[in-house]
Each structure stands twice: as C-alpha cells, then as structure tokens.
Phi, psi and omega in degrees: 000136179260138188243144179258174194260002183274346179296309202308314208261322188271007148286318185303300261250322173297282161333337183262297191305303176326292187280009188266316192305315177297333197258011228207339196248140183194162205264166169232136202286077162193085146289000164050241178241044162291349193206096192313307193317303170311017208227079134323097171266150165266133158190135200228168177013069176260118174308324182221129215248315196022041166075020204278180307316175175195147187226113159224168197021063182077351165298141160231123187247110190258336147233189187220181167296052196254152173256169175097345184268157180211112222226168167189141164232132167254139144302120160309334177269095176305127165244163181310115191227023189252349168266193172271167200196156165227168177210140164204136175205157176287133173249106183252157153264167158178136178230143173268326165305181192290348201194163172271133169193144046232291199162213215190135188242122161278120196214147188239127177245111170234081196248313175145182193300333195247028173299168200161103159284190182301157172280195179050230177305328167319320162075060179034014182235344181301113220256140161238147168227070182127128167090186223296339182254022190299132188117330168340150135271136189274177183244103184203142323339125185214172130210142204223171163208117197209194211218067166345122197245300172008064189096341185272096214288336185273280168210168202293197191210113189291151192203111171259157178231152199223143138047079164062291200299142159292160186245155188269170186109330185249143203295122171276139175316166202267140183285358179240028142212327164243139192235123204256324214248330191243351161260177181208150200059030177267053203319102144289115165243127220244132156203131180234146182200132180240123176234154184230141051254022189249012190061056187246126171244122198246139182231160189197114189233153176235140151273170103018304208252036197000059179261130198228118177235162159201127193181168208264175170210144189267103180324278179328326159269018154269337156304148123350109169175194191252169210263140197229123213260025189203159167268134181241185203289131200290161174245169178212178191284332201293304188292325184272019183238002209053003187212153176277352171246162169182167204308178168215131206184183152245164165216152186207173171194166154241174179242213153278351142323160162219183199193125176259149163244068142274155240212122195226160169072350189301139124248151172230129160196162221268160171135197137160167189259152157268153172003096197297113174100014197267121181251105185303150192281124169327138186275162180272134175317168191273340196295331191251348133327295174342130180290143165236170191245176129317156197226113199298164160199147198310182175260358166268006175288327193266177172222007191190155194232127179218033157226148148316078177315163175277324177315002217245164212242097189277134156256207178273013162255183194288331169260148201229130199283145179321321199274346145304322164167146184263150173319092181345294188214239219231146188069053180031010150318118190243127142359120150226158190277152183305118203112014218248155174215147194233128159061019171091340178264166162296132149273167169251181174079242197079154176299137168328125177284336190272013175072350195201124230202152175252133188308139162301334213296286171266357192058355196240338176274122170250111150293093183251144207273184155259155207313148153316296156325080187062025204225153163287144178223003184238145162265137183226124180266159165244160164300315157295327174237077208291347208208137172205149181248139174259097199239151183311133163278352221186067168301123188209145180290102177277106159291312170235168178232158177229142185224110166267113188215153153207158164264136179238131200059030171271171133312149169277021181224024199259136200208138190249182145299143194211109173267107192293119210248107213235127172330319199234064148067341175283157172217176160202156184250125178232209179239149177258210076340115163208074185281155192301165200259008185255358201269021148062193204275133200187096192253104199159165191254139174278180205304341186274338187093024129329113175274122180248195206163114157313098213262317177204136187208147177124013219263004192034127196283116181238110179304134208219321152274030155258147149327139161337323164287327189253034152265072200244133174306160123207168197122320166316147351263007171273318202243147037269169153236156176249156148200173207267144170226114217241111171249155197262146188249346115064221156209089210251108174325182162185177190359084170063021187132335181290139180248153200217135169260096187262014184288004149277009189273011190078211348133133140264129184277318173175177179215121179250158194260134158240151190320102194322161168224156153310122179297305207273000176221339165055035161265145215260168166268175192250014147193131184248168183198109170264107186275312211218151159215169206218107166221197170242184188234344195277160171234024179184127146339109184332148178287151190311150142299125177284160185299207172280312193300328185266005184269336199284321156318310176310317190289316156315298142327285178321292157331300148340301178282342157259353185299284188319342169285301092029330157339000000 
C-alpha cells in the first residue's frame, strides 16, 4: 500500500488539532469546598493540631487560633492554567492575640497534593531545607499571590510567590482601603484572575465595611531575568510550572501570633476578561530584536584607557601611573577587570576578562570591549575634548547599529549627537544615550525615538589614588551601568522625531560623537564614554516557523490545489 505524504501530514494534523482541543479542556472547579473528598489537606508542626486544616459544610479553615501552625489544601484534579482563568473565594479571619499572623498564599502548583512549605512568615508556601520545617515538600514549581497579616496594624502586605520563594518589589494595597489585620469576622471576596496572551494578573477584594482594592501585576516582571529595554517574548505560567495543568489550592501559617483563616465560595474556571483600562504592551520592533555582532573599529577611534587590568599591581601610594589607567569617571574612580585583587584579596564584580558580553538591554546584541592592558579602550569626551571619532576598520553596509556609552558627572537623562559617517561622502545625525553611570535600570527613547536600555551592570568602581587601605570597591551590587542605544537605519529618528531612510546610503565609514547633555537641563555632562558598537546586516528576522494550526491550513490549501489540478 502506498501512503501519501499529503495523508501523512493532514493526519498529523488531526492528531494535533485532537490534543491541542484535549489539552485545552479541563473541569473547572466549582463546588467549592462542598466535598471534603475532592481535597488534600496538609498539615505539619502545629502545636495544638486540632485536626487542622479541616473543611466542613464549605468551609475550609485552613488555621485556627493556635500559634505554629502550618497548612496547605490542594484540589485533587489538576486544572488548566495555560489559558486564562479566574479564581475567587471569600476570606474572613479572627484572632485572639495581640495583632494577627502570619497569613495565607493562593497558589497553582506542580510539586503534588502534599506539598506544604515552612510556617510563620512562610505562610505554608516558603521552600525549606533544615530547622523545625525541615522535611517539607517543597512547593516547586509554584506561583502563588497572598497576603503577610504580620505587624501591619492597617492593612495586609500584598506578596507573589515564584517557585517556593517571595518575590520583592510588589506595591502594597493602599492602607486606607481594604482592611484586613484589624477587623474581624469581616468576609473579603477575593477575585484573582490571570488573561492571556499577555500574562496579566488583576486581583480585586471587597469587605463589608466597603473597603475595597484592586490593581494589576504583570506575571512576567515578577521573574527572575535581565532588565529589558523592549518587550520580550513572554514566559507563562504554562512554561514556568511545566505543563498547561497544575494543582490549585491554599497554604497558610501561623507563628507566635495567631490567626483563624477561613475560606469560603472558592471557584476556579477557566476564562477571563482583560483588565479594565488595561493596554496590551507594543510588540517589540523587528529592528531591535534582531542580532547584532561586534563592529571591528580602528585603534585611533579609542583615547583612553579606563580599566584596571586584573595584573596590575596598585600601589600604597597616593599616586598612580598613567599606564595602569585613567579614572573612568569623577573622583578618580576607575573601572576594573573581573579578577582584580586590592592588598592581595580579590574584589568583586568588574569588567568581563573574556572582553565581550551579551547585553541585558535586549538580549540580542553582543558587545566587545577593547583589550585592558596598556592599551586605549574608550572613546572618551570632556569639557576639553568635545568630539571624537570611530571609524570602521571595514566599511560595511548596516541595517540596525547598537552604541555602548555611559556618562560620569551626567545627568539621568543624558544624550549626545551621534553623526552616522557614510563611504560615499553622505550623513546624517540623530542621538544616543549616554546616561550617568550611577542612573540604575533606566528603559526609554531619546528625543529622536532611539530605544535605550540598561545593557550591563554591577561593575563596580574603584579610587586608584588612595592609599592602599583605602582602595576599597563600590557601587556593588548594581552600580556602575553601561548602556545600549539601538538605531535603525532604516528608519533613523531625527531632529526630535523626524525620521530619514539611510539603508541607501551605502558602506558606514565611522561615526562621531559628541558630549552628552542633559534633555531637562541642557547641562553638558563632565565626562561621556563610548566603549564598543555592534551591528547587523539582516534588516529583519527570518520569519516564525508557522504553527500547527497554520500549517495544517497550509497543508489543506496545498491538497486543494492539486485536487484541482488532477481534475
């Protein structure tokens, strides 16, 4: 029997459409806590146990007044999280001690039914290894979103949990409306709802006493990752729990406070709306996705050398020979490589030894410094030296350019002229970034519509004219930063927003710089720095591989079109 390959592929195709449909369905939960049987409960070190947690007639009590306690309830049925979903359920408290703790986590988990973190502040959701909650399943993979009761005489302290851990960072409801730690027998309904495709989580609570909060959380900046100066392809909870389905549940604890926690009305169902007023984020341009390389450039482009080789020996006096380095930036402060040791111990941070790094900014951009050692490795402006030029070792034709600059004694807003210099005598000028090196994570376009973007950070600073005791790093673990300024050539801003198409101009020959200023003060900075630019030649990404569903169209079409031929 002969099989054909257009059967084969509109079988897959079927086959695919089935499980995509199957993996898409899933019961949704609600029946709420009516039926014990549908449930895992947990419970670990509690002092007076009282059978905790426990759920009858709809309840679910997940602590009580006890101090010590530590609890978790799973639905037994893993549900669908890789789409949007709402969850809502009522929360009341009462406590006898002086103040309430610790609180409680809403959490979709796939460690299993008995998962269960550390007590007290942990809120049964905190991953341990060792001391009194030692033994625990931890709750990992997780993402959880709850509420720290613990000292806050007003109102709770809002809390997301990633992977067993809290993540720092998130905006407490305003204390003056829902109020949580001091009333009491006060029933809050609770509605959390996570919608995609943009992974956006909007929670919304009401009281009694009609005090009310509500406000959104971008799932994705609650991760771990590097700071980005474009939106980048989202991660979700599907990828990050490993699966589109996983447990759904609570976890709580007490300390030495104590706390009843009951929990009523609970649903999960799949769906949601976005956000009211809620703006999905501008997809990121293709000019700036795109890779870009290092860009060889001659050895009369740099003028100054303003790192610290890790060889170099500093010494205990006050003065420092020229051929170790010049001060980066004001107060004699200098740069240095990764490896560097002051009085014989090591410091930490410093520039990459291996010279070249991939930017935060965008994730997409490779940057390379010039050697360390005796060598210049900056283009470096001044009040004296207003202007410097780069030139290409290789005029080559460019779609997008990436420009690595910071400033010292700038402004956090501070952006020079930058003339793009073309083989065949043409140019044209927009602007860069060359923000102060201390202005931290800092994402925006300069006045031209340039996007920029803290690109590499943490590199720490070191005085090179003190005495030997006092050649001490600083600036860890954030500061100093570099950053990326990315343009498209295109379509290359200009004078304030006007735009220019310079992809006919040819070959870029080099390019000068001239000394940042300040936008809001038009004060010049007192020293700029250009290390390194990087470009591409593609002026767009290769197109997506299509999905299952268009392809299967595709496959369909195709089939269609030889029927009609073969007629």
């Amino acid at each position: 029997m002969k099989y054909s390959n257009s059967g084969l592929v509109s079988g897959m195709c079927v086959a695919s459409m089935i499980l995509a449909a199957a993996n898409q369905v899933r019961a949704d939960i609600t029946n709420g806590f009516s039926n014990a049987s549908n449930w895992t409960l947990n419970g670990a070190n509690s002092s007076t146990t009282n059978g905790l947690p426990a759920m009858a007639g709809g309840d679910l009590e997940l602590t009580s007044n006890n101090t010590n306690e530590d609890s978790s309830a799973w639905y037994n049925t893993q549900q669908n999280i890789a789409n949007s979903w709402t969850a809502s359920f009522t929360y009341t408290m009462n406590y006898t001690s002086s103040f309430p703790a610790d609180g409680f986590m809403f959490v979709l988990q796939n460690a299993g039914t008995n998962a269960l973190g550390g007590g007290g502040s942990g809120k049964g959701y905190q991953n341990v290894s060792s001391g009194t909650y030692s033994g625990l399943v931890n709750v990992n993979p997780s993402w959880g979103l709850g509420f720290e009761l613990y000292g806050h005489n007003v109102s709770s302290f809002l809390q997301v949990g990633q992977n067993g851990a809290f993540v720092a960072g998130i905006n407490n409801p305003n204390s003056s409306t829902l109020k949580m730690s001091r009333d009491q027998n006060n029933p809050i309904n609770f509605t959390i709802s996570y919608y995609q495709p943009d992974g956006v989580v909007n929670i919304s609570a009401t009281d009694n006493s009609g005090g009310s909060y509500s406000g959104t959380l971008n799932y994705n900046l609650q991760l771990p990752g590097p700071y980005n100066m474009i939106p980048t392809p989202a991660t979700t909870l599907a990828s990050d729990l490993g699966q589109n389905t996983a447990y759904v549940g609570f976890t709580g604890a007490t300390g030495g406070f104590n706390v009843e926690q009951d929990f009523t009305n609970f649903s999960f169902t799949t769906g949601a709306s976005a956000p009211t007023g809620y703006t999905p984020p501008a997809p990121a341009p293709a000019f700036v996705s795109v890779a870009r390389a290092p860009i060889a450039l001659t050895a009369g482009s740099f003028n100054a050398d303003v790192v610290v080789e890790n060889s170099a020996s500093l010494p205990a006096s006050t003065t420092v020979s020229s051929s170790i380095a010049t001060p980066a930036g004001v107060s004699n402060n200098a740069l240095y490589e990764a490896g560097l040791s002051v009085a014989g111990s090591a410091v930490q941070g410093g520039l990459p030894t291996s010279h070249d790094f991939l930017s935060n900014g965008d994730g997409v951009t490779t940057f390379q410094f010039q050697h360390y050692t005796n060598t210049n490795n900056v283009l470096r402006l001044t009040s004296t030296v207003t202007s410097g030029t780069m030139t290409l070792a290789n005029p080559t034709a460019f779609s997008t350019l990436a420009i690595l600059a910071m400033g010292a004694g700038a402004a956090h807003d501070s952006v020079g002229a930058v003339t793009l210099n073309f083989a065949n005598g043409q140019s044209v000028t927009t602007d860069y970034a060359a923000l102060d090196w201390y202005s931290g994570n800092i994402d925006s376009t300069t006045p031209d519509g340039n996007p920029f973007g803290l690109a590499l950070n943490g590199l720490g600073r070191i005085n090179i004219t003190n005495a030997i005791s006092s050649k001490s790093v600083n600036g860890l673990p954030s500061n100093p930063g570099m950053y990326e300024t990315v343009l498209n050539i295109s379509h290359l801003g200009i004078n304030g927003g006007s735009f220019v198409d310079a992809s006919g101009y040819g070959a870029l020959d080099s390019l000068t710089f001239d000394l940042a200023s300040s936008v809001s003060t038009s004060s010049a900075a007192k020293i700029t720095e250009i290390f390194a630019v990087s470009g591409s030649a593609s002026a767009v990404p290769e197109p997506a591989a299509l999905g299952s569903l268009t392809l299967c169209a595709a496959v369909g079409l195709l089939m269609m079109s030889r029927k009609r031929r073969h007629a």
